[in-house]
N, C-alpha and C positions, 0 to 999 in steps of 0.2 A: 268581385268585391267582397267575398267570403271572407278575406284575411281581415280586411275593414271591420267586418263585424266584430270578427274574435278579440282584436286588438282592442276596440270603442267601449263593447261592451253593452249599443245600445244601438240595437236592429230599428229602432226609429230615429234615426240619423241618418241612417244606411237612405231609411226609405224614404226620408224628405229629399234626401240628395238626387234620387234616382226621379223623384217627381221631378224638380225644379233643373236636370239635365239638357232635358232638350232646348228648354227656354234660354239657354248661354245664348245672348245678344238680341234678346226681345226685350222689351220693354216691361217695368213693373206688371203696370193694366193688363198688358197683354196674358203673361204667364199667369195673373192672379186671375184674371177672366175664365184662362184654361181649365184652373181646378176650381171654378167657382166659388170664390173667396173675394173678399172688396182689399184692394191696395192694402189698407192700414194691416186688416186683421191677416194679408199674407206674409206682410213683413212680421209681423208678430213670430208667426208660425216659423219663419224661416232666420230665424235672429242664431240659432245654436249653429247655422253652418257660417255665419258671420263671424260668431266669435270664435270658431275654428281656422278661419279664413281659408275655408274654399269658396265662399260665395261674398260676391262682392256689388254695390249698386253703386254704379257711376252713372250722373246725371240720365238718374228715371233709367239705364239698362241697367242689366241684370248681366254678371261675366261668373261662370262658373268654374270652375278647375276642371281637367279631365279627370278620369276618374284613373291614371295614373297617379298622375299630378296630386290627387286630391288624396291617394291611398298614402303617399310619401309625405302629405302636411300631418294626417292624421300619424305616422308612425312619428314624425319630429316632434308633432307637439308631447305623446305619450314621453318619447325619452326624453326630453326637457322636464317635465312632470315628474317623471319618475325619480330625475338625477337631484332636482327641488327637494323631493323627498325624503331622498336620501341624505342630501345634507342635513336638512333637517331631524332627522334622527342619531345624526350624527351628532349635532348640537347637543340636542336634551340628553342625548349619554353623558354631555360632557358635566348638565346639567344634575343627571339624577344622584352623585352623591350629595349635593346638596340639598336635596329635596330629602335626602332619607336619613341624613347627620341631623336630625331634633331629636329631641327627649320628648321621650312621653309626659306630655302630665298626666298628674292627678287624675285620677276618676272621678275626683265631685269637682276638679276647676276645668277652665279650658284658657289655653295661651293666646293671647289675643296678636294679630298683625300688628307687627316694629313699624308702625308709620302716623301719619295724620295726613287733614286736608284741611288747606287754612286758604284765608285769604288774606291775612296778614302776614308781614315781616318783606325782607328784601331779597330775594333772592339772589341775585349777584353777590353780595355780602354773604350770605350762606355756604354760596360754592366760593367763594372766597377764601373762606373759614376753614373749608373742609383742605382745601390747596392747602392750605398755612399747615394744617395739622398732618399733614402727608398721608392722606385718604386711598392716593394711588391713582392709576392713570384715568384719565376724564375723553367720555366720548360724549357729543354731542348732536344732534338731528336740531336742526338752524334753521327752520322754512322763512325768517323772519326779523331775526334780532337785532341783523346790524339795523337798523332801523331807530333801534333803542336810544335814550341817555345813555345808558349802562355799558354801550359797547365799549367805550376805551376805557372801562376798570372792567371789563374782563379780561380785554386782550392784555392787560399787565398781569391779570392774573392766571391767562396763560400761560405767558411769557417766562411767569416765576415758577410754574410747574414743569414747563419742560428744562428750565437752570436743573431743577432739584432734579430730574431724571425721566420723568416719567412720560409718558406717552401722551398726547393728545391727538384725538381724531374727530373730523367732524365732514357730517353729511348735508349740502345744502342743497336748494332746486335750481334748475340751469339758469335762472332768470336770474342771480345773484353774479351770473357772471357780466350783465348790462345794468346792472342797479347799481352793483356794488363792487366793482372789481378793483380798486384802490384798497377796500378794508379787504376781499380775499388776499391782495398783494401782500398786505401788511400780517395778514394771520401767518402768511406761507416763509415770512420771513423771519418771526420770531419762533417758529420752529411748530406749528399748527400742520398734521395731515389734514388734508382738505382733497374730498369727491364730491361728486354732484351727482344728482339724478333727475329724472326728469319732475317732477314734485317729492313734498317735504308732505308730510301730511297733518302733523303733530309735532312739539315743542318734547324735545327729550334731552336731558342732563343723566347722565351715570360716572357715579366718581367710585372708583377700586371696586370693591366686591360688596361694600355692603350700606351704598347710597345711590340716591337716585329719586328725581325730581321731574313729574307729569303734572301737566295741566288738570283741572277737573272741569270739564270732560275734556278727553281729549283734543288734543285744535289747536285752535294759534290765538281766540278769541274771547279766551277765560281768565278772570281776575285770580279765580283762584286755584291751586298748585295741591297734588297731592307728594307728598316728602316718604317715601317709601324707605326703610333699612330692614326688611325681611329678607336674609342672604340671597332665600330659594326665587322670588321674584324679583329681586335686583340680577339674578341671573339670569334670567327669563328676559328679563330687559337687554341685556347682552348679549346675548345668545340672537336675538331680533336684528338689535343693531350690527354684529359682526354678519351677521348672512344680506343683510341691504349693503353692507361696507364693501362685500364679494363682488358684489352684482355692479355696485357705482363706477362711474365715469373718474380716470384720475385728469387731473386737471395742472395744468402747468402754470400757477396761479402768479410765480414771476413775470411770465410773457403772457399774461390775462389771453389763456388759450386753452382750448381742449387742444389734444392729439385728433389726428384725422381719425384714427378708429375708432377713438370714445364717440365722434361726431355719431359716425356711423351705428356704432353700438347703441348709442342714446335712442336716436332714430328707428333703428329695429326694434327696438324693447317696447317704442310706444305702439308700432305696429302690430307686433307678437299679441301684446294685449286689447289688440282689438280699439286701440283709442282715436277717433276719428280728426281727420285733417285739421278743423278747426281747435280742438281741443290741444292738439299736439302743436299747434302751433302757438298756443295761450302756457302749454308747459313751457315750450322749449325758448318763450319770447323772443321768436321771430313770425315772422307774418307767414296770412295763409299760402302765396304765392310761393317764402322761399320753401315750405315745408314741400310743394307738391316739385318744387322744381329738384331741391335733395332726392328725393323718393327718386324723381326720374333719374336723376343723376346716381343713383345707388344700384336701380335696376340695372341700367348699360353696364356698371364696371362689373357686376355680379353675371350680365348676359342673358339676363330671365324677360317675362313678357309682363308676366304680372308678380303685385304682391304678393300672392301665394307663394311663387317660386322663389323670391327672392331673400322668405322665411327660410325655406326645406335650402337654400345654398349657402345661407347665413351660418345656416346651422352647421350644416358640413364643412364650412372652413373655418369653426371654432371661434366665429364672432360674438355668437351668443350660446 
């Protein structure tokens, strides 16, 4: 397990994992008993090999990876990490001439931030406005809005942005495909890219390179809006949404459908991150049963025993 370490970086990893080994198919109590620890405070302790996923607890047992097994999750999850990484610096290169195109000012003034936070005004009208005046192509993060009054004078004012040219994209949570799959229909047909993920987390609008519209504070729960035109962080906002826009599920919003692999991929993604059956099943709005009966149904076609495996083979055939 030497390579483990080198690769981790963090010899107490190594060595919870090699406690909590033997215990693969005893019980919580039991293994917490062994190292003299109470239930609660072992799960505590044993939470980092969880969110690595080599350790797993199904009903009160404890299923560990071997320590093959377990060396091949930790080198996956590194090169996933790393390749995140690297996009991501990829991004902000693309970002930092606009972070370094300002003037200096003054020595006795300083430039204050292109934006405000109001809780007035309309904001559909606003990105309305910005459409009218040819602002440039509009992305938006949706956890929420067909919901609104507002939706059918957006979707006109979609509709009028992509007539005039320009791009629109927009990211929603999977539950919009049982809420609301009549207005995805309708967005996908006035000419709206439309992905999905497994949640939305935050309201986001970014119109061309130097607009762009967040909640204050972030959420879906706020009256009021911060209206950002600072090039350098309207980019920054970009740069966010085109790396989740990478990662989303495409969605065939004529035939209110994922593809079999977005299924799939959706599915891996909440497991990759460690997000539990119940939770994944409140993302993905479907119940707790069909999530565990997918899972099983994912393992067979992949041929693995457990979720562990079914990470480290997801990953080698370029699902995730």
């Amino acid at each position: 397990m030497s390579e483990w370490v080198d690769v981790s970086g963090h010899a107490r990893v190594e060595h919870l994992y090699l406690q909590v080994l033997p215990g693969s198919g005893q019980t919580v109590e039991q293994v917490a008993a062994s190292l003299l620890l109470r239930p609660d405070r072992f799960l505590e302790q044993v939470r980092p090999l969880v969110r690595l996923g080599i350790l797993e607890v199904e009903d009160g047992v404890l299923h560990v990876a071997d320590p093959v097994t377990a060396t091949r999750i930790v080198l996956s999850s590194q090169s996933r990490a790393l390749e995140r990484t690297s996009r991501e610096i990829a991004r902000m290169a693309e970002i930092i001439p606009l972070l370094t195109d300002v003037r200096e000012p003054p020595r006795d003034s300083a430039e204050a931030i292109d934006g405000d936070i109001s809780a007035e005004g309309d904001v559909p009208a606003l990105i309305t406005g910005w459409i009218r005046e040819k602002r440039g192509d509009l992305s938006f993060l949706r956890p929420d809005q067909w919901r609104f009054p507002s939706e059918s004078e957006m979707a006109v004012a979609v509709s009028n942005a992509v007539r005039e040219g320009f791009r629109v994209r927009a990211i929603y949570p999977a539950r919009a495909m049982t809420e609301a799959p009549e207005m995805l229909r309708k967005r996908a047909e006035i000419g709206e890219e439309i992905r999905l993920v497994p949640s939305v987390f935050t309201r986001l609008v970014v119109v061309g390179t130097r607009r762009a519209i967040l909640p204050e504070p972030l959420g879906v729960g706020s009256d009021r809006r911060t209206v950002i035109r600072q090039q350098s962080i309207v980019g920054m906002l970009q740069a966010y949404f085109d790396e989740l826009w990478e990662t989303a599920s495409r969605v065939d919003a004529g035939a209110g459908r994922l593809a079999e692999l977005d299924h799939r991929r959706m599915l891996l993604a909440e497991l990759a991150d460690g997000v539990k059956d119940e939770q994944i099943a409140r993302n993905l709005d479907v119940s707790l049963r069909t999530v565990r009966r997918r899972v099983a149904a994912l393992m067979s076609e992949l041929g693995v025993d457990t979720r562990f495996q079914a990470g480290v083979e997801a990953v080698r055939r370029g699902w995730l």
